[in-house]
KOLKOLKE-120083 format. One line per field, with one value per residue (C-alpha): residue number from 1; x, y, z; chain. Coordinates in Angstrom, 2 decimals. Example, Ala and Ser with C-alpha at 12.3 -4.5 7.8 and 13.67 -1.06 7.14 Angstrom:
residues 2
i [1,2];
x [12.30,13.67];
y [-4.50,-1.06];
z [7.80,7.14];
ch [A,A];
END
This chain:
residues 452
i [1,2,3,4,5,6,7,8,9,10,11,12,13,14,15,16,17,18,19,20,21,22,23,24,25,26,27,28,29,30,31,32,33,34,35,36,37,38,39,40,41,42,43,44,45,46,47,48,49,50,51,52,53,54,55,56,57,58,59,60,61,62,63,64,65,66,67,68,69,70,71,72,73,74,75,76,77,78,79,80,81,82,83,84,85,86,87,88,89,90,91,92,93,94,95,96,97,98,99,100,101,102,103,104,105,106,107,108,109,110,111,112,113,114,115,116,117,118,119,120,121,122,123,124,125,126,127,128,129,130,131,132,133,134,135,136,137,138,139,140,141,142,143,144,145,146,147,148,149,150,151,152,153,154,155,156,157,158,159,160,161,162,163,164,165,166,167,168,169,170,171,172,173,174,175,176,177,178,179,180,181,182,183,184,185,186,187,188,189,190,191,192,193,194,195,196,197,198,199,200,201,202,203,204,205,206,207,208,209,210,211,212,213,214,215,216,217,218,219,220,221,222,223,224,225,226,227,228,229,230,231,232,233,234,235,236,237,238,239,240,241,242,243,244,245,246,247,248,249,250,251,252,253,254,255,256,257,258,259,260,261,262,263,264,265,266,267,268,269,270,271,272,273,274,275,276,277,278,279,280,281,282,283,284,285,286,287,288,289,290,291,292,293,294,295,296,297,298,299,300,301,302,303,304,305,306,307,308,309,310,311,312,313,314,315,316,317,318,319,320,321,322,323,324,325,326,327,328,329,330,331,332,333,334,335,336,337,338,339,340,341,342,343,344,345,346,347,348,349,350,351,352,353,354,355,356,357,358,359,360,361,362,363,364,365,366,367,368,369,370,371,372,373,374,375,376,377,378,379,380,381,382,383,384,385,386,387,388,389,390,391,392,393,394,395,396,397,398,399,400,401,402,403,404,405,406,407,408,409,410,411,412,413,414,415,416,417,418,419,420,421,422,423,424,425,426,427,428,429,430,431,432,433,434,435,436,437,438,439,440,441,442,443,444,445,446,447,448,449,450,451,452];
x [-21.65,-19.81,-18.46,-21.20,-23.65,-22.26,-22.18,-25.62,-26.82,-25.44,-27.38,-30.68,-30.04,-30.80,-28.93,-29.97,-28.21,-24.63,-25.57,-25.79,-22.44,-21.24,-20.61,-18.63,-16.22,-13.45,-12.58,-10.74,-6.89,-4.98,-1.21,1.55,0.17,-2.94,-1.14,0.73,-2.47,-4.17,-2.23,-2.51,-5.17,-3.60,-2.34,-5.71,-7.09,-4.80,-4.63,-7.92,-8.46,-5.86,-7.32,-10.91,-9.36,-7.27,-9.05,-12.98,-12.74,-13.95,-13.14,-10.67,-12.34,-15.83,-14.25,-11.80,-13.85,-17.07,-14.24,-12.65,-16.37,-17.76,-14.21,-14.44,-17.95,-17.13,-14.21,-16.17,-19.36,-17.98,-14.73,-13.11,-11.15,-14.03,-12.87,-13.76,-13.08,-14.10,-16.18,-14.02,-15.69,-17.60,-14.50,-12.65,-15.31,-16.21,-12.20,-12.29,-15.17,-14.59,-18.10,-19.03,-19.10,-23.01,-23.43,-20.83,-23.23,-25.85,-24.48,-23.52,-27.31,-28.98,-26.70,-26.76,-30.95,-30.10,-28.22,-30.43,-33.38,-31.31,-30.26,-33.56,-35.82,-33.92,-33.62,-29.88,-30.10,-31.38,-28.67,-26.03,-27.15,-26.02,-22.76,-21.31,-18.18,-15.94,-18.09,-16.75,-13.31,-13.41,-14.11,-10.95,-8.70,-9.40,-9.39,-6.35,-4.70,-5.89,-4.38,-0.60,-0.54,-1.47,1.31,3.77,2.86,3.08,7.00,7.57,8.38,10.98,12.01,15.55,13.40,10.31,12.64,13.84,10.83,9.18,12.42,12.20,8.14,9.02,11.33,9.36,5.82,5.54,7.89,5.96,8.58,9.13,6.18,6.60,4.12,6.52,9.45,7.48,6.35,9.72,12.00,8.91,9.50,13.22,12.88,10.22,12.90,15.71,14.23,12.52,14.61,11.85,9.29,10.85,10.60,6.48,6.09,7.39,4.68,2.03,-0.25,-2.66,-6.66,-9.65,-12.45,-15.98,-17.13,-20.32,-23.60,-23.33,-27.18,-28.08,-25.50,-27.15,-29.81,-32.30,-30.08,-27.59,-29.07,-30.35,-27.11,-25.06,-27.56,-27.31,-23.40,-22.41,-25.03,-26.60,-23.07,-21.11,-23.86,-22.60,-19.07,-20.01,-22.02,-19.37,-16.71,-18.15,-21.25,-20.36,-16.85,-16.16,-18.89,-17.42,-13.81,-14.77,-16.64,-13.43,-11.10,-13.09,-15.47,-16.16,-17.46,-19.98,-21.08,-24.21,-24.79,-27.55,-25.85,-22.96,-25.73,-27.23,-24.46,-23.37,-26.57,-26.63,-22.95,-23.63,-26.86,-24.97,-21.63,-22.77,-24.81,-21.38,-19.57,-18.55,-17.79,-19.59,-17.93,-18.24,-16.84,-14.24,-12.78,-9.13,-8.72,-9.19,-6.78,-4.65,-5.41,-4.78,-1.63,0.14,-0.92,-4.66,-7.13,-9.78,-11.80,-8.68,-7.23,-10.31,-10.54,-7.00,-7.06,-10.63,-9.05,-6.36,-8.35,-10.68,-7.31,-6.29,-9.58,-10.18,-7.16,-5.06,-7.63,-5.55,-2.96,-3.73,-2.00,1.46,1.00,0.27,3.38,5.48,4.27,6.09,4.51,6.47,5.60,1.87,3.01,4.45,1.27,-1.36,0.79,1.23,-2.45,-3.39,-1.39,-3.35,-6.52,-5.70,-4.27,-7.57,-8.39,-6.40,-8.92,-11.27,-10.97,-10.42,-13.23,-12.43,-15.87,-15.04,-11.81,-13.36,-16.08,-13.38,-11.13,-14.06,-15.28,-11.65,-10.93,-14.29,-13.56,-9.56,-11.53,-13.86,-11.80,-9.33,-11.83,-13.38,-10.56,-8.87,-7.93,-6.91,-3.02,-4.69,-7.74,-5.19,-2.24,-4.91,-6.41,-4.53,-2.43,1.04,0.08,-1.55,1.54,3.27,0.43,-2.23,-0.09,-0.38,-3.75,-4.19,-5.19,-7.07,-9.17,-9.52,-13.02,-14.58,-18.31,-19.05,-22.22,-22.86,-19.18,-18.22,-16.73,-19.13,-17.83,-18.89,-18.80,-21.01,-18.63,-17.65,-21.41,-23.04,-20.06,-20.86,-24.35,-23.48,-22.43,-26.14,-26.27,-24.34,-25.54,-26.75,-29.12,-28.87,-26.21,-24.23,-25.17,-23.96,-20.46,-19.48,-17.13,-15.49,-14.61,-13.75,-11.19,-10.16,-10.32,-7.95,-9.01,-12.12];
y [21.08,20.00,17.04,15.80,16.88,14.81,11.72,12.15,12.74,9.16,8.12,9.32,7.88,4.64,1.66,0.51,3.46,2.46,-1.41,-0.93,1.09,-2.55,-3.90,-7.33,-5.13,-6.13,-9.28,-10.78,-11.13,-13.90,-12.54,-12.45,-9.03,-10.78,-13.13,-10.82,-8.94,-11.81,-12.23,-8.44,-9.53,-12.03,-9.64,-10.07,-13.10,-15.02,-13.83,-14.27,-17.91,-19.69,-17.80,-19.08,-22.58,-22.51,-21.04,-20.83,-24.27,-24.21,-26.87,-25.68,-27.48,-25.58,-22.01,-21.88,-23.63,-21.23,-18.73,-19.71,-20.25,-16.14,-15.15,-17.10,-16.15,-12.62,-12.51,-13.75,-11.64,-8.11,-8.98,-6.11,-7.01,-6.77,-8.23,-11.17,-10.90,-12.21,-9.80,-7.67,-7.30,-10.32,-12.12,-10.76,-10.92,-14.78,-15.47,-13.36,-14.38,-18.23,-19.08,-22.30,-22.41,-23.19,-19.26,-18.25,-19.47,-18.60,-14.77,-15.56,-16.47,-13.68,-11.02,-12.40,-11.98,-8.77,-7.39,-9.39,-7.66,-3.82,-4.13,-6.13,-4.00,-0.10,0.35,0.65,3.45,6.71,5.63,5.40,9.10,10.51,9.39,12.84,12.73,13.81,10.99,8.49,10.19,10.09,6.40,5.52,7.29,5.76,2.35,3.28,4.26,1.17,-0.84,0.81,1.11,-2.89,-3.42,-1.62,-3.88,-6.29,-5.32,-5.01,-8.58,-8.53,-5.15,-5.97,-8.21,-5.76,-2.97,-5.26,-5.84,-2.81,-1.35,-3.99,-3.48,0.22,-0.21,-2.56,-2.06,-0.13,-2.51,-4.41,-7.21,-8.47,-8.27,-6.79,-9.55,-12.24,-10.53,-10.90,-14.22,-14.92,-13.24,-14.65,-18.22,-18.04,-15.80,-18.34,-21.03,-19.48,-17.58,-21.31,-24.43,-26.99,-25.60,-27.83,-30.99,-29.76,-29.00,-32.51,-33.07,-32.12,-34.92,-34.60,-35.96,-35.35,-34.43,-32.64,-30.29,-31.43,-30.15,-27.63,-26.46,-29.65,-27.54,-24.39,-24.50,-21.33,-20.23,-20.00,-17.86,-15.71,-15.58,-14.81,-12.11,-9.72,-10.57,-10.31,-9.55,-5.94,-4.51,-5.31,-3.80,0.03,-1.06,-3.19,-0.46,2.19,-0.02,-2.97,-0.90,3.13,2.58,-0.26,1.39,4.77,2.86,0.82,3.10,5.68,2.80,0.94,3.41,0.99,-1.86,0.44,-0.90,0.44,0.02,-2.37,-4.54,-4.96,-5.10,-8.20,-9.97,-9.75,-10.83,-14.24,-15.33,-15.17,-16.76,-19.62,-19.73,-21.31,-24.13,-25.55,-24.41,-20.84,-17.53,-14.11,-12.78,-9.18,-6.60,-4.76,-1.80,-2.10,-5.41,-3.99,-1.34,-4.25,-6.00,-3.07,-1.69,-4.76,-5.24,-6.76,-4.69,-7.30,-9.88,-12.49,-11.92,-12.77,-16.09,-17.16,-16.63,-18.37,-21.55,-21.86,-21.86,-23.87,-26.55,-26.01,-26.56,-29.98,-31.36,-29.77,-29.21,-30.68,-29.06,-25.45,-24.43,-25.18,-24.23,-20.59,-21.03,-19.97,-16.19,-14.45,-11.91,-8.87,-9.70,-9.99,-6.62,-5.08,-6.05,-4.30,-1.54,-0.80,-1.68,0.92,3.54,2.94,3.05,6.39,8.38,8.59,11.50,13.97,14.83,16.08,19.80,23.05,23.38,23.64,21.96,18.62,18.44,18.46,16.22,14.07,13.98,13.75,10.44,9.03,9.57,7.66,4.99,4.51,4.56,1.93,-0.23,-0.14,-1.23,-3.90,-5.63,-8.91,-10.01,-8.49,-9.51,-11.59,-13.23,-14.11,-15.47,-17.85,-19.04,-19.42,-22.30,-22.25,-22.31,-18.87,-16.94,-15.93,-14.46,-13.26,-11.36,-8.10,-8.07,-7.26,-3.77,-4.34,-1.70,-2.05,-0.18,-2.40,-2.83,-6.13,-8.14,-11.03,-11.67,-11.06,-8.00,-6.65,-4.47,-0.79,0.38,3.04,6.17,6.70,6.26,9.12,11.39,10.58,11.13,14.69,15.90,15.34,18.38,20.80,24.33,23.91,26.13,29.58,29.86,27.22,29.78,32.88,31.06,28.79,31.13,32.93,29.41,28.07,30.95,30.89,27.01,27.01,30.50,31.25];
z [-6.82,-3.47,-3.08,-0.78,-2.91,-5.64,-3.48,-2.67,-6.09,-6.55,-3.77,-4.80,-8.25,-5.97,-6.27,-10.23,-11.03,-9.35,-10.53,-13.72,-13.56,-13.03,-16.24,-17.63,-19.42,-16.91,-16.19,-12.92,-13.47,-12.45,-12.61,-10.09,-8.82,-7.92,-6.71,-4.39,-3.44,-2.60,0.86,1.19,4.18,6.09,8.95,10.45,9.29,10.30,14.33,14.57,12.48,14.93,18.13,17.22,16.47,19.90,22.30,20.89,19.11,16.50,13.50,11.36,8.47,8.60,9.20,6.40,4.05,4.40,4.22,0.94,-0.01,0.58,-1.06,-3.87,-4.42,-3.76,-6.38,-9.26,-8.23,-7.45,-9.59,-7.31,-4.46,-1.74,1.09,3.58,7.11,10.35,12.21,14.70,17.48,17.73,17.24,20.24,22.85,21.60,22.53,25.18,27.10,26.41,24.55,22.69,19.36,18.97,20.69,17.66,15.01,16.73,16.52,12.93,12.49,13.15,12.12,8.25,9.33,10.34,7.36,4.67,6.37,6.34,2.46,1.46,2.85,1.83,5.84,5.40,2.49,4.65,7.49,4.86,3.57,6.79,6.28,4.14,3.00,5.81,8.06,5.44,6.04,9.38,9.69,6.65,8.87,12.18,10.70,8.65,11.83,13.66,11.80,11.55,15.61,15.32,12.80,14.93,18.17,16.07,14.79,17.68,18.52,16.37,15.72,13.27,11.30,10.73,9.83,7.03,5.88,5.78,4.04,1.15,1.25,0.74,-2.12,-4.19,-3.76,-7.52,-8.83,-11.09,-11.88,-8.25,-6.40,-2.81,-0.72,-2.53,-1.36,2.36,2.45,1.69,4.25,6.56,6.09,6.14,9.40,11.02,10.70,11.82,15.09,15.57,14.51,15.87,13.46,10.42,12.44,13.10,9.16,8.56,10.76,8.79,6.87,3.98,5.12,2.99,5.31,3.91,6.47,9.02,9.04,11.66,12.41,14.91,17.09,17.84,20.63,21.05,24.21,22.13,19.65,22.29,24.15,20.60,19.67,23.02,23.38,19.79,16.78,18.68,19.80,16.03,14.35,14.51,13.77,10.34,9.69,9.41,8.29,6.19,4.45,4.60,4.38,1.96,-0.78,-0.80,-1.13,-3.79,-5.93,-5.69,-6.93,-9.42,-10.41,-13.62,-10.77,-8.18,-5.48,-3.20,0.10,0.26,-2.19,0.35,3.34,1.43,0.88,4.13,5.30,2.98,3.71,7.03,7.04,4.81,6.82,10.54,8.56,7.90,11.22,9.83,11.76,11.48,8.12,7.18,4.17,6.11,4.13,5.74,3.82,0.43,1.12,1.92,-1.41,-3.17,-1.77,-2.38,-6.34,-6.20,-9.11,-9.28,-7.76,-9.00,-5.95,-4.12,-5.61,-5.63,-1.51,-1.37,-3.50,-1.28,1.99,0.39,-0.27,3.20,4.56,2.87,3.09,5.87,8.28,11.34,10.71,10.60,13.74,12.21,8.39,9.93,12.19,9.31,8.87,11.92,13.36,12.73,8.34,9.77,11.20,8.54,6.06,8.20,8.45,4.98,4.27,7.24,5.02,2.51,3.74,5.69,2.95,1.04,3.51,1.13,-0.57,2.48,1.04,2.24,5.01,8.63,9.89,7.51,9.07,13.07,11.44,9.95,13.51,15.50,13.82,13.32,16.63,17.83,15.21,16.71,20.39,19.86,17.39,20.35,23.19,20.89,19.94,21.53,24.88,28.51,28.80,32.09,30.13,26.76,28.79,30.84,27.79,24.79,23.99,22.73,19.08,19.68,21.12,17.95,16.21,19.11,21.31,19.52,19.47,23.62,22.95,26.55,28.32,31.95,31.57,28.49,29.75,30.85,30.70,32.83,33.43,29.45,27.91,25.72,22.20,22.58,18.73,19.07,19.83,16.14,14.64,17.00,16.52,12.34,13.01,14.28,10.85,9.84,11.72,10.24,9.50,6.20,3.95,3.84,6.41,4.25,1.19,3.12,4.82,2.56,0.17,3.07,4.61,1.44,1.12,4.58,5.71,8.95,10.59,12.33];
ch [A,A,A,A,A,A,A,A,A,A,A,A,A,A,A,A,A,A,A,A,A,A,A,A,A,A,A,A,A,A,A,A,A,A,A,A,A,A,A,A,A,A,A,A,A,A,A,A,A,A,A,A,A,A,A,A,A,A,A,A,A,A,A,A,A,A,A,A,A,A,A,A,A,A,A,A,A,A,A,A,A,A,A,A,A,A,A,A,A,A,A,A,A,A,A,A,A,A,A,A,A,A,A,A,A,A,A,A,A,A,A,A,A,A,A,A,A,A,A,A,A,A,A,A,A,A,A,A,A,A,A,A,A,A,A,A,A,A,A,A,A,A,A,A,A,A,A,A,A,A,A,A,A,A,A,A,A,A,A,A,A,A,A,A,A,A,A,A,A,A,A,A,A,A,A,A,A,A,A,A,A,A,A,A,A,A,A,A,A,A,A,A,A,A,A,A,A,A,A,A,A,A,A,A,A,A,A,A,A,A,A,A,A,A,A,A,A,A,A,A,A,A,A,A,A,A,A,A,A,A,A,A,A,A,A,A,A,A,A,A,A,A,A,A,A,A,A,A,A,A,A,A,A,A,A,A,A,A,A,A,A,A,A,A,A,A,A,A,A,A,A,A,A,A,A,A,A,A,A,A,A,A,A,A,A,A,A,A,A,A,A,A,A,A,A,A,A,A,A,A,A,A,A,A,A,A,A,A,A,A,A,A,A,A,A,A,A,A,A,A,A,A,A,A,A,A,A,A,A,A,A,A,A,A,A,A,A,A,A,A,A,A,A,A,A,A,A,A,A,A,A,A,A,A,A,A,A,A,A,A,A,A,A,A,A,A,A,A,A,A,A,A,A,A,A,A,A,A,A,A,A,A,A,A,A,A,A,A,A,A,A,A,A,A,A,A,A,A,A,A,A,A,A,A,A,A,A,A,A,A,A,A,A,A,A,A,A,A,A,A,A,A,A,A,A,A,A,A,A,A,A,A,A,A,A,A,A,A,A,A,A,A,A,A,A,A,A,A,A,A,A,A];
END
């Protein structure tokens, strides 16, 4: 049987089938390479935490502690390192086009409705059945790609220092004695101090303050849930789609086999933490599949890692809530470089095993290419728009992020995220001569792959 039909046959088992292939046989770790694999994410949470804190603001307290909250529960549910991220797209045109944070929960609102509704209802399964094999391919490798162009506009703010790093990355990431991410963090904070001297008179700075976050649903007006929905919710739905549902399922299931995941599963739990997360002043959170590459590639194997990073955030939140700005201050942005380019590695190579076939591999370019175009047009500021409105704190760690597009559509005087490019060129494969002309020219393609 071909591959695809394989992952199908999985499908149509439903999704007992691939839950009950979840058993309590493994346990989550807490070691060092958890430990290290626990940070294997930061290179894009961390951009986008301080740029909704400086420029969208929003309290520091609610977003990292609904944060910690979905990754701790995520850790000890999945006990695989699923990721937590903030939402891409909706992300960048909230800092962009300089929203309130009421229209921010108000997005967050009714896409958790949306995705509840998807996975609750089985709407999600015959979309997800589309999505063959090289479709899921395609969409690995244009994220994976993403995310190494980002890392390298990222190193290249301080080129001698990210070549250092990503030779000592290199050299120890199968070293199980010194983890590689400890090895980062490291030459990071050392780095941060001596390119900036002032920063250890601002981490003297820094005060410990108990605060429980507020009640956050008084905020959100029906204007604002109206205004989130058009600008935000309808335009990230195609992108979680092929990222955090497609993607992340098929990546999961090929690592941890033992733990299986289905797509409505991953719909629904989007759909509840994100239903959950603006009652206490939380962003739109989704399942992105380049941060478990990044958990993985630097030493995470289970959901430990999940909850170690969800504890700390959770610490931060409570009791270092005003001073966010400066605790991040201390991971320069070539390290937050070199991370997401080594987790973009990661998440591309799993397109070796595409086979043979000359139509996967234009079905596999085709939708990696789309997934690389609309990533690219979706993501973060105009260099005009980000030098008007961030503040200083925001410098070091947004700058590589204006991947701008002078012809991003614009709605009412906001950019608007066009994610659609690399879901129709996916839907295209559902398309493919199949049959009897699959029965008649599949052997002589299979024995000649790159010749027409």
């Amino acid at each position: 049987m071909s591959p695809e039909g394989n992952a199908r046959e999985h499908e149509d088992g439903g999704s007992a089938h691939a839950e009950a292939a979840s058993t309590p046989k493994t346990r989550n770790l807490y070691n060092k390479m958890e430990w290290a694999g626990a940070f294997g994410d930061i290179g894009t949470l961390i951009p986008f935490v301080v740029a909704y804190i400086t420029i969208v603001k929003v309290d520091p307290l609610g977003l990292l502690f609904m944060f910690g909250i979905a990754l701790l529960v995520g850790g000890f549910y999945y006990r695989t390192p699923i990721p937590i991220q903030p939402m891409k797209a909706i992300g960048a045109a909230a800092i962009a086009g300089g929203i309130s944070p009421a229209a921010l929960f108000g997005s967050g609102l009714t896409t958790g409705l949306f995705w509840f509704l998807a996975g609750a209802t089985g709407a999600v399964r015959p979309i997800a059945r589309l999505a063959t094999k090289p479709v899921v391919r395609g969409i690995m490798l244009g994220l994976g790609l993403t995310f190494m162009v980002d890392g390298i506009n990222r190193m290249k703010t301080a080129p001698v220092l990210a070549g250092i790093a990503l030779v000592v990355t290199y050299l120890l990431l199968t070293n199980p004695k010194i983890p590689a991410m400890f090895m980062l963090l490291v030459i990071g904070i050392v780095s941060a101090v001596i390119m900036d001297p002032t920063l250890v008179a601002e981490l003297a700075k820094i005060h410990v303050g108990f605060r429980l976050p507020a009640f956050s649903l008084h905020m959100i007006t029906w204007n604002d849930i109206v205004m989130g929905t058009l600008l935000f919710t309808i335009p990230q739905i195609p992108l979680t789609l092929g990222n955090a549902v497609i993607a992340i399922t098929a990546e999961n299931n090929e690592l941890f086999p033992d733990r299986k995941v289905t797509e409505r599963k991953i719909a629904i739990s989007q759909g509840i933490m994100n239903l959950v997360s603006p009652f206490f002043g939380g962003i739109p959170m989704c399942h992105g599949a380049g941060g478990m590459a990044g958990h993985v590639r630097f030493g995470a194997k289970t959901g430990g890692a999940l909850v170690i990073l969800g504890a700390i955030l959770v610490v931060i939140a409570l009791f270092f809530s005003e001073s966010v700005s400066i605790l991040f201050k201390i991971f320069p942005n070539a390290i937050l470089g070199v991370i997401l380019f080594f987790a973009g590695s990661e998440l591309a190579i799993v397109v070796k095993d595409i086979g043979d076939r000359k139509s996967d591999f234009y079905v596999m370019l085709i939708v990696g290419a789309g997934q690389c175009t609309a990533k690219r047009m979706d993501k973060g500021l105009s260099e005009k728009e980000g030098r008007q409105k961030r503040g200083p704190a925001l410098v070091r760690h947004f700058e590589p992020l204006k991947l701008h597009d002078p012809n991003r559509f614009r709605l009412d005087g906001r950019p608007v995220p066009t994610g659609f490019l690399s879901i129709l060129a996916g839907l295209s494969a559902a398309f493919r001569p199949s049959g009897k002309y699959e029965q008649r020219h599949g052997a002589r393609q299979q024995q000649e792959p790159l010749q027409e």
